[in-house]
N, C-alpha and C positions, 0 to 999 in steps of 0.2 A: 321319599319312598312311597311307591301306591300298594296297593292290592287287588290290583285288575290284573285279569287272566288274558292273556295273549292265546288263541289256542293256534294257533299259523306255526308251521314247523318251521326252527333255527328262528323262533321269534325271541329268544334267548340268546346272548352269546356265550353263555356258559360261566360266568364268574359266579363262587359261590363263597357265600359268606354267612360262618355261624357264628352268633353272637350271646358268647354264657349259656351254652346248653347244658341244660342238665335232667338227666333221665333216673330217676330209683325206682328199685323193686323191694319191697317190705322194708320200707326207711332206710335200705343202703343205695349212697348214686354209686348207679354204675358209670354214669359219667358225669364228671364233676367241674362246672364251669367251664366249657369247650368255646372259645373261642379261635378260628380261624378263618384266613381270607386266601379260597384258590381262584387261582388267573383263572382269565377266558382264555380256553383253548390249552391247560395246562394237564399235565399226566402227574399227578400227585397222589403218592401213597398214602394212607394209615397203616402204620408198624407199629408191632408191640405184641405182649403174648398174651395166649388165650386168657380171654376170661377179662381182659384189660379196658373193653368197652368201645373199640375201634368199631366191630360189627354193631352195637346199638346203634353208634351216632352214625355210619351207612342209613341205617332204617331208619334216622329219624331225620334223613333229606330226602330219603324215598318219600317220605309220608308214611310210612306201616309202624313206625312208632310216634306218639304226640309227646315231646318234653313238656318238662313240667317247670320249668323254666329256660329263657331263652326263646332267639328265632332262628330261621332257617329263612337266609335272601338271596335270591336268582335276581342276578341283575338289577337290583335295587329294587327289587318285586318281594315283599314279605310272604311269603308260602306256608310259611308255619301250619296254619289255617288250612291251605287246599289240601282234599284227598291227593292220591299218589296219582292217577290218571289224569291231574290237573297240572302237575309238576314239569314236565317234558323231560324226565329225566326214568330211565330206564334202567335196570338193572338185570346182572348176571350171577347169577351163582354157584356153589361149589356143586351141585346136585344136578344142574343142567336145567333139571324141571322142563324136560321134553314129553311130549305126548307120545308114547310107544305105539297109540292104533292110528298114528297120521306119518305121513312120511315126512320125506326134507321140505318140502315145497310147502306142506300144509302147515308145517309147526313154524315155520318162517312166517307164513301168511296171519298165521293166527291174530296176532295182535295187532293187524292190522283194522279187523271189524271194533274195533274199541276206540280206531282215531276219529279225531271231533272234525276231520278234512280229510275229503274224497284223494284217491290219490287211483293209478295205475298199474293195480296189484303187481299183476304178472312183471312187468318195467321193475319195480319197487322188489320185487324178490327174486330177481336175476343180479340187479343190480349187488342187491346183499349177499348172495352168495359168489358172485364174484370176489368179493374183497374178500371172503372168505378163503378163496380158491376152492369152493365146492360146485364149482356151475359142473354139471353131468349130473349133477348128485338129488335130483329134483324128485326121482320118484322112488329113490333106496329106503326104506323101511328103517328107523331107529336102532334096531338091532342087528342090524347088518352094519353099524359102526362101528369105526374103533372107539375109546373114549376121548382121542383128540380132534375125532372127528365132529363127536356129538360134543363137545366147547364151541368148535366151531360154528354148530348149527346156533348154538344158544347167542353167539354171539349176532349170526347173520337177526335172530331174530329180534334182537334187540336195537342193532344198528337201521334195520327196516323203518323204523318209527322216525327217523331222522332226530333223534332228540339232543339235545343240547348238553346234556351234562348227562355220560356213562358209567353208574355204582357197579363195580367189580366187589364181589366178597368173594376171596380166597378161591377164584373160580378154576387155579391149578393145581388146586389141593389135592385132589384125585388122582392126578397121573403122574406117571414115573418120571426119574430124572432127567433122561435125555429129553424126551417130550416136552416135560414143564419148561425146558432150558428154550427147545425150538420154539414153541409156541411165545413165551417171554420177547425173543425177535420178532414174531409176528405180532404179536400188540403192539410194541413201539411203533411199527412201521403203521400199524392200522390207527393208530392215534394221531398221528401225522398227515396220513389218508384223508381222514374224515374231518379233521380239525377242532376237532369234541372235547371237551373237557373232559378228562377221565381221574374218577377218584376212585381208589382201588387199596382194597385193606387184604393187608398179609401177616404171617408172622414170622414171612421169613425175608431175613436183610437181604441176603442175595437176589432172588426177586425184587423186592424194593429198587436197592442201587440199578441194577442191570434195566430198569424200565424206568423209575421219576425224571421228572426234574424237581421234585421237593418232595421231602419226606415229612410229615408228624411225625413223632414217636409219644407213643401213648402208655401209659403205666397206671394201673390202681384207678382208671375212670379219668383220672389227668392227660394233660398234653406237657409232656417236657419239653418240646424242642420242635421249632421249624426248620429246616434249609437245605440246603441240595446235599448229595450225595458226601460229595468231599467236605463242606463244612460238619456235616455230622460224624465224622469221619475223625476230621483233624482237632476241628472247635468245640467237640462237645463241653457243654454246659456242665452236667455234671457224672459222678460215677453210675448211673443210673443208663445212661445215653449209652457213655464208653463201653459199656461194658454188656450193652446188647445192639450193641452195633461195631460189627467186626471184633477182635481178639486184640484182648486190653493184660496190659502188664500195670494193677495200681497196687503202689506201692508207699508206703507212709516216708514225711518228707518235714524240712522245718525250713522257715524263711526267717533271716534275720541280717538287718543292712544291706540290702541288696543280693545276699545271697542264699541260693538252696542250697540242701544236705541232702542226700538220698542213698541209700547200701553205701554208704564211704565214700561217697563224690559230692563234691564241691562245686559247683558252677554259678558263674549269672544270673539272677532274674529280676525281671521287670514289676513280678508281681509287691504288695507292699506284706510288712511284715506280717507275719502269721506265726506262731508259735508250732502247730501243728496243721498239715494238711495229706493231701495226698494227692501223687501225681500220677499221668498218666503217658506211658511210653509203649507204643505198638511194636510187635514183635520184629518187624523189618529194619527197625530204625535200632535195636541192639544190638550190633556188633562184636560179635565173638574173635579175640585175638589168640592163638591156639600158641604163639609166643611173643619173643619182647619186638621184632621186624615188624610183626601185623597192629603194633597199638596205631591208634591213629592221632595224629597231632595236633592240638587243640584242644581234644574230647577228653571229658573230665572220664577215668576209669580206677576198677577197681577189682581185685581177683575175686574168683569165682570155683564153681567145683561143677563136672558136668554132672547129673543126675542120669537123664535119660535123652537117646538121639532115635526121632522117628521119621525113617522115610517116606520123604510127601512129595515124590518126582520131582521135578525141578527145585524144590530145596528140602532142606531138612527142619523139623520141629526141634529143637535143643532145649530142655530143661535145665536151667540151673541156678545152681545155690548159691546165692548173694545174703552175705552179712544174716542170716536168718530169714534171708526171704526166698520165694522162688518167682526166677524171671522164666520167660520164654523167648527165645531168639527164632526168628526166620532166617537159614545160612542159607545161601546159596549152595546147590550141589554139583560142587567144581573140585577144584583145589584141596580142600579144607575136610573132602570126607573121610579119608586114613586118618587125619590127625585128631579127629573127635571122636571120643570113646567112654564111657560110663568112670566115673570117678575121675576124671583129667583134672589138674588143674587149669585154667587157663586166664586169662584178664579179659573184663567188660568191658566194652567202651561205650557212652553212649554223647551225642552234642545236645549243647545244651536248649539250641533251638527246636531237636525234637523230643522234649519234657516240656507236657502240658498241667499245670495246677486246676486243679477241681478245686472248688471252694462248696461243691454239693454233694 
C-alpha cells in the first residue's frame, strides 16, 4: 500500500476498500467497525434506514468526514489522509447543490477550475451533458428546470471531472415516483457508460435492487450483510436483513432430528438442531389452497382462516391466520379471486425448500 497521490484522471480504477471504519458523535459510533471491498467498476448500494450511518461512511470516502478509526483505500492508495479534492472521487447529492445565478453550462464547468489537469472545457462539458441527454440545455437558467432536470445537471457536473469512484447520497430523494423509477434506468445505463465505480446510499430497497450489483445493508452504524440482489433476497443472514429487504413472513419454528415444525407443518431441514428459531418464508412462495384439488403434493400444509384480501393488480395481498400466527400470501389474480373472501377457511401450503432459518 503507498500514499502517493496520482492526480491524472482515471488514474484509479475505482476499487474501494474500507477497512474497521468507525465514525462517533458525543461517544456514540455512528458507524461501527465498517469494513468493505467494492469492485473496480462496480454500482454498489448502501441500504438501511435513516439515521443507520450509510450517509457518514459516504463522507467519510469523500474525505468531509475523518474516522476515528479505520482507513479508506483506492486502489491500494490509503486516502484516509488526503483532503476530498485529492480523492478522485466526486459526489452527488439529494439537494443538487446547483448555483441558481449560473446556468447549465456554468454549473457543469464549475468544478472544473479545481482540477490539478488542464483539460478542454467546452470538449469536457458537451461531452457530460451528453450522457446526460441535456446538450441544447447549455444556456437554460437553473430555474427553468424541472427537478429531474437539475439531477441531471448535478450529475453532468460531477461526471465532468472524470473521476474514478461516484458517491450518490440519496440523490432521488426528491423527486416523485415515476421520475425516480426513469431516472433509476438512467444510472444504470450511465454506470455502464462511463465505467465508474458508483457507491450509492439509499433507503429504499427498490432503488437498491433495480440499479446494484451488490448491496450493504447497514443497521445501528453496522453492516449486516453483503451481496447481490437475489442473495439478499433469498440468503438473508438474519431477521434484521429479511425483514428490510422485501416482505418477510417470520415466524417462530423448532428443529429437532433433521426436522422443522412451523404453524403445524412438518418438513425437512438441513439445518442442525435448535430448540427454537425462526424462519423466514416470502409472500409469493405461500400458496393458498381455497380447497382439497388446489393442495399441492409434496408441500407440507396446514388450515388457515382468511383475515383480509387487498387488491394489488396483478395479484392479491391475502392475510391469514395460521395456528396463532398471521402470514401473508402473494395470489395470483386469476382463478382464485371469487373464491377468497374475509373469514374462509382454507389450507396453507408451503415447500420446504422455500423456508429459510435465521439463526439472527
Amino acid at each position: 500500500m503507498t500514499s502517493e497521490f496520482d492526480p491524472r484522471p482515471n488514474a484509479y480504477d475505482g476499487a474501494v476498500s474500507l477497512r474497521g471504519l468507525v465514525k462517533r458523535f458525543a461517544d456514540r459510533s455512528i458507524v461501527d467497525h465498517v469494513s468493505i471491498d467494492v469492485r473496480a467498476g462496480e454500482f454498489f448500494a448502501l441500504l438501511g434506514p435513516s439515521g443507520c450511518g450509510k450517509t457518514t461512511t459516504l463522507r467519510m470516502i469523500a474525505g468531509f468526514e475523518t474516522p476515528d478509526e479505520g482507513k479508506v483505500v483506492i486502489d491500494d492508495v490509503d486516502v484516509t489522509s488526503f483532503p476530498p479534492e485529492k480523492r478522485l472521487c466526486n459526489t452527488v447529492f439529494q439537494n443538487y447543490s446547483l448555483f441558481p445565478h449560473l446556468n447549465v453550462q456554468d454549473n457543469v464547468k464549475f468544478g472544473l477550475r479545481f482540477s490539478p489537469f488542464e483539460r478542454d472545457e467546452r470538449a469536457a462539458v458537451g461531452k457530460a451533458l451528453e450522457m446526460v441527454r441535456l446538450t441544447g440545455f447549455e444556456r437554460r437558467r437553473v430555474q427553468q428546470l424541472s427537478g429531474g432536470e437539475q439531477q441531471r445537471v448535478a450529475l453532468a457536473r460531477a461526471i465532468v471531472l472524470e473521476p474514478s469512484v461516484l458517491l450518490l447520497d440519496e440523490p432521488l430523494g426528491a423527486l416523485d415516483a415515476q421520475l425516480r423509477h426513469d431516472l433509476q434506468v438512467e444510472l444504470s445505463g450511465l454506470q455502464r457508460a462511463l465505467d465508474t465505480t458508483f457507491i450509492y446510499v439509499t433507503h429504499d430497497q427498490e432503488e437498491a435492487f433495480t440499479m446494484s450489483d451488490r448491496i450493504g445493508v447497514m443497521r445501528d452504524g453496522r453492516l449486516l450483510q453483503v451481496g447481490t440482489p437475489e442473495e439478499l433476497y433469498e440468503e438473508p443472514v438474519s431477521v434484521a436483513v429479511a425483514t428490510f429487504v422485501g416482505t418477510a413472513n417470520i415466524v417462530p419454528a423448532t428443529v429437532h432430528n433433521g426436522t422443522l415444525e412451523t404453524l403445524g407443518m412438518r418438513m425437512p431441514t438441513t439445518v442442525s438442531n435448535a430448540s427454537a428459531v425462526r424462519v423466514l418464508v416470502r409472500p409469493e412462495r405461500v400458496h393458498v389452497a381455497a380447497d382439497a384439488s388446489r393442495i399441492i403434493d409434496g408441500a407440507a400444509s396446514t388450515p388457515a382462516t382468511v383475515e383480509r384480501v387487498v387488491f394489488a393488480g396483478s395479484s392479491l395481498q391475502v392475510s391469514l391466520r395460521v395456528a396463532g400466527e398471521t402470514l401473508v400470501a402473494e395470489v395470483p389474480n386469476d382463478d382464485l379471486v371469487p373464491d377468497l373472501r374475509h373469514g374462509q377457511e382454507v389450507t396453507v401450503c408451503v415447500r420446504a425448500p422455500d423456508v429459510r432459518v435465521l439463526t439472527e
